[in-house]
N, C-alpha and C positions, 0 to 999 in steps of 0.2 A: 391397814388398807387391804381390802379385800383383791383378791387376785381379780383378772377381769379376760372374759374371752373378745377377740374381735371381728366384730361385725359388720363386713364389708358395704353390703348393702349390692345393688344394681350397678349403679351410673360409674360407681369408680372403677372397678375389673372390667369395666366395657370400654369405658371414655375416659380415664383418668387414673391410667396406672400410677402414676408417679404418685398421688397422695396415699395409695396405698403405701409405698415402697416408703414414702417420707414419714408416716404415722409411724410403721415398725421402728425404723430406725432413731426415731423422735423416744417412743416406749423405751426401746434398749439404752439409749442415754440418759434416761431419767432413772432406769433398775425399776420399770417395773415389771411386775410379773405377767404376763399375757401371753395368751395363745389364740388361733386361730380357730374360729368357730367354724368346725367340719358339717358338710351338710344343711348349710344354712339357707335357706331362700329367701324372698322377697319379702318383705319386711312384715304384711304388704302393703300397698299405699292406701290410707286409708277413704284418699277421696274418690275411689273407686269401690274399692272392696265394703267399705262401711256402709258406703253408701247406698250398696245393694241388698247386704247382708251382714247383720253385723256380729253374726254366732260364726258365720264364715271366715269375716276376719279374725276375729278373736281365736280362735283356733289356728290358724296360719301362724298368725301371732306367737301365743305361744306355743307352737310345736316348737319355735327359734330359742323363746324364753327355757325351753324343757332342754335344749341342746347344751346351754348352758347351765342348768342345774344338776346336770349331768356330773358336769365336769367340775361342780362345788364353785363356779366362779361368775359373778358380774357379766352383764352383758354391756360394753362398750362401744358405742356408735360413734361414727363420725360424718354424721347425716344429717341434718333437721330433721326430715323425713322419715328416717327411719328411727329417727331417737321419738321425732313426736307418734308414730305407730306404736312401735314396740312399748316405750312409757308410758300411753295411754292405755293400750291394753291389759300391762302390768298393774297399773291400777285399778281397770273397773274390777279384772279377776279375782282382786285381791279385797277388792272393799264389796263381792256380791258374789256369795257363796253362790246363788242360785245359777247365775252364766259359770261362774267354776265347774257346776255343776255338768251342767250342758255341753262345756268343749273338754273336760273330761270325756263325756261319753264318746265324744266323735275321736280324741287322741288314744281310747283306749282302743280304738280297730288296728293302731300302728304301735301299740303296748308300751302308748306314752301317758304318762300321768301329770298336770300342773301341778306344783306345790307353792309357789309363791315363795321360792328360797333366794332369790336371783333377784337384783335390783338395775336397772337399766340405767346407764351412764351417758352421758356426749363425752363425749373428748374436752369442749372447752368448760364445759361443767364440772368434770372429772380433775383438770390441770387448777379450778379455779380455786375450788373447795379443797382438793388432798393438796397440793403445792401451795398455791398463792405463786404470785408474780414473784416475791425475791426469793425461790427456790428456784422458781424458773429462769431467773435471771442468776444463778449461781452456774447454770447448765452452757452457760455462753460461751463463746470461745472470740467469738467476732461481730459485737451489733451492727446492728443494720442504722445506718441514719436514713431512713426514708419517712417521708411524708405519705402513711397509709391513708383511704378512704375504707373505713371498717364497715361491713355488711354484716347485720346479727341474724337475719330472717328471721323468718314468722314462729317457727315451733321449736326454735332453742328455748326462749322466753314465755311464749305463748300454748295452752292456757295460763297463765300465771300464778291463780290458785295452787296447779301440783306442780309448777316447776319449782319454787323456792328458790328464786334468783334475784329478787328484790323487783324493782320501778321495771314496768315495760314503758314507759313512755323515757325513761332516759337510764338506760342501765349503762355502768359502766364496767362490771367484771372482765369483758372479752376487751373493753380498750385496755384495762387494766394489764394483760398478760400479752394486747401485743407492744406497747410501750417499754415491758419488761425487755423487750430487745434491741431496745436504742431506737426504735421507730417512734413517729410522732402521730398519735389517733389525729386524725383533721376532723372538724365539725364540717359537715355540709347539708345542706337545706334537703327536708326530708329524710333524712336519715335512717329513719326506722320503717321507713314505706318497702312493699313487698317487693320483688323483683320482678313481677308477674308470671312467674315459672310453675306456678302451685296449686292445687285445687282443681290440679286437670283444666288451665286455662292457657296452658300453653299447647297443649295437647289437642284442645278443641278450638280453640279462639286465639290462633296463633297472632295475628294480627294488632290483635286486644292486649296482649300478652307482649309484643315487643314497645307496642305503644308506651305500656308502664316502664320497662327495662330502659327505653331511650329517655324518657324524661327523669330515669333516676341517673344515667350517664351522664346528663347534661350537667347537672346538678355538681356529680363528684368532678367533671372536667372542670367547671368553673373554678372548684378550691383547688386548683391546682397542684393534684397527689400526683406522686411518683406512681402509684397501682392501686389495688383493691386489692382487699382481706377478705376472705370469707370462713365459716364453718360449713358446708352444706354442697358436694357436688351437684344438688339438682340448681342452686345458685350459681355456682360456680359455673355450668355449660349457659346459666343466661346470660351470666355479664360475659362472658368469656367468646364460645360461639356466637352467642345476640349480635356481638359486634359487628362481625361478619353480616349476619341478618339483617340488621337496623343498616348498614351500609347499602347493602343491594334493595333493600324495599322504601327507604326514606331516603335515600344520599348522605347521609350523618352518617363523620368518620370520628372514633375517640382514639383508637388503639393504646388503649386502657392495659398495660397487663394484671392480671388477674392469677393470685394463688390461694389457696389453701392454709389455712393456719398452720396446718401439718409442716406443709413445704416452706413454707418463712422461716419458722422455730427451725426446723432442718437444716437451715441454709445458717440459721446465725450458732447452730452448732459447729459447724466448721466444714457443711458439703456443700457440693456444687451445685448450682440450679439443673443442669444436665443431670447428678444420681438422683433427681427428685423431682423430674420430668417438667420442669417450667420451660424446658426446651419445644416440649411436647404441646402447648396448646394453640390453639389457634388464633389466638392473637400473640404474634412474634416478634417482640420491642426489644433489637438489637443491642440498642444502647443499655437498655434497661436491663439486661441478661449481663453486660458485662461489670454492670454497677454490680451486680448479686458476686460475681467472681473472685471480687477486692482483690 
């Protein structure tokens, strides 16, 4: 297993300390090797950046992917977003000398060079492939019985061609690993539908954007889960803040809590929902914090 640096992304150092602080500590109980990718920026998104320019993005790209080659180690996200940036990029670079070529020339103004040594990771991609659930479930100290509602989003799985993650219309790797902690994946209708946080639709068509997020709430409240699971903090502020939003714009109340796969697996390692900031979000389920406590 190749060492691997990590790659914070935006939305967590801004709005979700805790999943940072829960993934480190999640890394260190598993052994493995990681370090903090210094100097790293925006991933960047590519429903903007791509969209404009796409030697623009590619370059932004990997100037991150170079930070990491640097350093001889893996680039590790715990993003949708920045795993589907960053891995798409690693890819065209890799399979078309000629754009290599190109954002060479712009990283050599800052005396950075691509090489294509560095292979870009998720986190629940990373846990699924090098561990497998009963590794991961050897790391336990205290399962969780809860009835999770599992969020995959769009770019853990998608495009499917380069993720090599099997079925997107019914994968089950991520329920697989969070089951591994005595929790119970629930099926609920639509399941695999987006959160509408993406694509720069929540950003411009907020409206449009909590529309999708309320009717996949509905959806998880009817199966009757204790919370929601996700991989992805730009998921993670829809379902999470959305609540709040779909409250005050429609009257729809779920008070859903909402973590982080990081922050689960943390929690059934033996920490408290407080060192891993599920204290922290904005939607606050009393009861539901003190379940996490045991």
């Amino acid at each position: 297993m190749k060492p691997v640096s990590l790659f914070l992304g935006c939305i967590i150092p801004n709005r979700y300390p805790g999943i940072e602080k829960a993934t480190k500590l999640v890394l260190d109980g598993l052994g493995i090797d990681w370090a903090d990718l210094a100097g790293a920026s925006c991933c960047p998104a590519p429903g903007v950046f791509r969209s404009f320019d796409k030697v623009t993005w590619l370059t932004l790209a990997a100037r991150n992917i170079v930070l990491s080659e640097q350093m001889d180690r893996d680039v590790l996200t715990i993003c949708n977003g920045c795993f589907g940036s960053l891995a798409d990029a690693n890819h065209e670079l890799k399979n078309d000398p000629g754009l290599a070529r190109q954002v060479n020339k712009h990283l050599g103004e800052v005396d950075m060079k691509y090489k294509g040594s560095a292979e870009v990771r998720h986190i629940i991609e990373f846990l699924s492939k090098e561990f497998g659930p009963d590794k991961v479930k050897d790391a336990i100290k205290r399962p969780l019985e809860l009835k999770v509602a599992l969020h995959y989003g769009c770019h853990l799985i998608k495009p499917s061609k380069d993720r090599d993650m099997g079925t997107v219309e019914n994968p089950v790797f991520f329920d697989e690993l969070v089951e591994a902690l005595g929790a119970k994946s629930i099926d609920y209708e639509d399941k695999m539908a987006c959160c509408g946080a993406g694509g720069g639709v929540r950003s411009a068509l907020l409206d449009k954007s909590l529309e999708m997020a309320d009717a996949k709430l509905l959806h998880i409240a009817e199966a009757g889960v204790d919370c929601i699971v996700n991989a992805c903090p730009f998921c993670h502020l829809q379902l999470d803040f959305g609540q709040v939003e779909i409250k005050d714009k429609f009257g729809h109340e779920y008070n859903i809590p909402v973590l982080h796969y990081s922050q689960l697996l943390a929690i059934a390692m033996g920490y408290s929902p407080e060192d891993v900031g599920v204290d922290l979000n904005f939607i606050k389920n009393e009861e539901f914090i003190d379940r996490l406590r045991g």
